[in-house]
N, C-alpha and C positions, 0 to 999 in steps of 0.2 A: 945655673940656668936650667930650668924646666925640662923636661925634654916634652915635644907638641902629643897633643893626643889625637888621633885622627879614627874617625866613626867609620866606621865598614857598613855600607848597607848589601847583603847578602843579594846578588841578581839572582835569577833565577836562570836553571841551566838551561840550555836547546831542546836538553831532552822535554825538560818541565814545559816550558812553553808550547811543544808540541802536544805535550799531553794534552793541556791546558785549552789549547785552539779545536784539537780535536771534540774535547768535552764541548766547550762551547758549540761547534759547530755541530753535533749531536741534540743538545739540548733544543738550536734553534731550527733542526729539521724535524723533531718530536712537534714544537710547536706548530710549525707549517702544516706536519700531518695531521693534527688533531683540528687544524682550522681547514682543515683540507677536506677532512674525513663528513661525509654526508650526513645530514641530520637522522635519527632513527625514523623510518615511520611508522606510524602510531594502527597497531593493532587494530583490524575493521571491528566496526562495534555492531552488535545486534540488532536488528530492527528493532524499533519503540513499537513494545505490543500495547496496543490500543486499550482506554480503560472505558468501561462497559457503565452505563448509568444503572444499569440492574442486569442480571441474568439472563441471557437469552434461552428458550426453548427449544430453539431447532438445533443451533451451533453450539457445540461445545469449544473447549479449547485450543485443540490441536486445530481446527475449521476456521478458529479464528484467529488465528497464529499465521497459519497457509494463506488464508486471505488476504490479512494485511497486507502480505508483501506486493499484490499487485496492483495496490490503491496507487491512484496519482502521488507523487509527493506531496503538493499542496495539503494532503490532509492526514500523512503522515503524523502517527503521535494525538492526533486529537482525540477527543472521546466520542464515546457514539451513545446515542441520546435516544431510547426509543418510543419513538413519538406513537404508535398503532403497533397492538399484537390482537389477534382473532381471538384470544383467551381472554381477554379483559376486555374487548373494545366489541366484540362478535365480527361475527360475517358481513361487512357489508363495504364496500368500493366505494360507496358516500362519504362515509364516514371515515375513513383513512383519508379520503381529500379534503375534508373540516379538519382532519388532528395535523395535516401536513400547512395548513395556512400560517401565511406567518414565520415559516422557516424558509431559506434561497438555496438550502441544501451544502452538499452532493445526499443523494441517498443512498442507502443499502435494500433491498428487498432480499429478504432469505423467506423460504419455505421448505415444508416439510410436507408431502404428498401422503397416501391414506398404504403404498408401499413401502411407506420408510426411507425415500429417495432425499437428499437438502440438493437447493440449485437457488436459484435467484438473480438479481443484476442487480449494476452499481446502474446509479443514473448520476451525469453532474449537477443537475440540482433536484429541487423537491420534486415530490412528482406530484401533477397538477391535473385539473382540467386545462382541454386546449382544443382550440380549433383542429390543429396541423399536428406534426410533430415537430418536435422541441429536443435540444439536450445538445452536446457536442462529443466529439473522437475519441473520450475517458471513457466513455458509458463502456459499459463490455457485462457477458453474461458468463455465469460458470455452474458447474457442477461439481460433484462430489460424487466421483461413479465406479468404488466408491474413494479413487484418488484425484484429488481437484484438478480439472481443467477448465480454464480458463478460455473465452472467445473473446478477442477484443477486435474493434474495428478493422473493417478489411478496407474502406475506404471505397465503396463501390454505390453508395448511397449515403442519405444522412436522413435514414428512418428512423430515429434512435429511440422516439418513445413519445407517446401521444393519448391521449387520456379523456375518455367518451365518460358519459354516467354510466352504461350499460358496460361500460369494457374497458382494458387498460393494455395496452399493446407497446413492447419493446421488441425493434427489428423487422422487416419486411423484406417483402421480395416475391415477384411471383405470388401472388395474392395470399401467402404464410408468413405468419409472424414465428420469430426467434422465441417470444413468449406473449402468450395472452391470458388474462381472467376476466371474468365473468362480473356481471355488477354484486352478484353475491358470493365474491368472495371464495367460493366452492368448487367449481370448476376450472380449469384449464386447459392449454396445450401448448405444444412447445414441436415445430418444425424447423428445420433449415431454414436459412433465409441469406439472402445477401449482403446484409446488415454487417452480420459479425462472422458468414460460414462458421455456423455451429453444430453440431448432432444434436440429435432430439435430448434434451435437459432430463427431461425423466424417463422413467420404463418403458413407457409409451406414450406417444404424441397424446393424446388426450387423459388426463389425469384427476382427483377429487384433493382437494389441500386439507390436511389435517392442521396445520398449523403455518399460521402467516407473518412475519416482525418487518416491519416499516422501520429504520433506524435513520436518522442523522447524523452526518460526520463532518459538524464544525464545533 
């Protein structure tokens, strides 16, 4: 007779199994931590510098780089479109309110004084003829003097910007506008006002523009 054959299957020892539990439980605290562990967040990315439909005169790049940053969001990234420059279009307040029909805006007004000064304001929409003044709490004025400061709404009136044949006025107060021109284009001035508490924009409260850019920003 035969003698039986019998199969050994090899357990595994205390020690092994310990190893064995330890790994695992290793393994699935690795897991927990990586499901645990916070997503990265994502590096702040640079303002969208704004693309120009042609060359501005007054501003160069770094001007327009500084400026972007304190447009509304709303118009963040959009381009800017320029509807009236005094080099192509001449002097005259008529005729920047004929080249601005047709557009709802915001604008840009930049200038450049007969000192060499850049200043101007944003308006939130075109700038128009109007009875009254017109615009809302975005509007704000700035300068380059010659590091950009900016005035934006103090909230103590809403003179923001009002538009005659003869004149074009952003800001009041105490019978001084934040900024005013002339219906030719030519003249200026620029005082405090309640509008936006601003310093005088240029060298001196009354000024000659050597150069004027009417932009849109939709």
């Amino acid at each position: 007779m035969k003698g039986r054959r019998w199969l050994y299957t090899q357990l595994p020892t205390q020690v092994e199994d310990t190893l064995s539990g330890e790994e695992g439980e290793e393994e699935e605290k690795e897991e927990e931590e990586e499901e645990a562990a916070p997503a990265p967040v994502p590096a702040p990315q640079d303002p969208v510098e704004p693309q120009l439909t042609e060359a501005s005169q007054v501003l160069g790049a770094s001007e327009i780089r500084q400026l972007s940053l304190h447009l509304p969001p709303r118009v963040a990234g959009h381009p800017w479109s320029l509807v009236f420059c005094t080099s192509r279009d001449g002097f005259s307040l008529r005729r920047l309110y004929r080249q601005m029909e047709g557009h709802s805006g915001p604008a840009l007004l930049v200038l450049r004084d007969q000192d060499g000064q850049m200043f101007g304001a944003f308006s939130s929409s075109a700038i128009r003829l109007s009875k009254g003044f017109y615009g809302t709490g975005e509007t704000f004025l700035f300068s380059f003097s010659p590091q950009l400061k900016v005035f934006k709404w103090t909230g103590n009136n809403s003179f923001f910007v009002k538009g005659d044949l003869d004149s074009l006025m952003m800001g009041s107060g105490s019978g001084q506008f934040g900024l005013w021109l002339d219906g030719d284009l030519y003249h200026g001035g620029s005082y405090p006002c309640a509008t936006f508490n601003n310093e005088v924009l240029a060298r001196q409260e009354q000024f000659c523009i050597e150069e004027l850019e009417a932009w849109i920003l939709s």
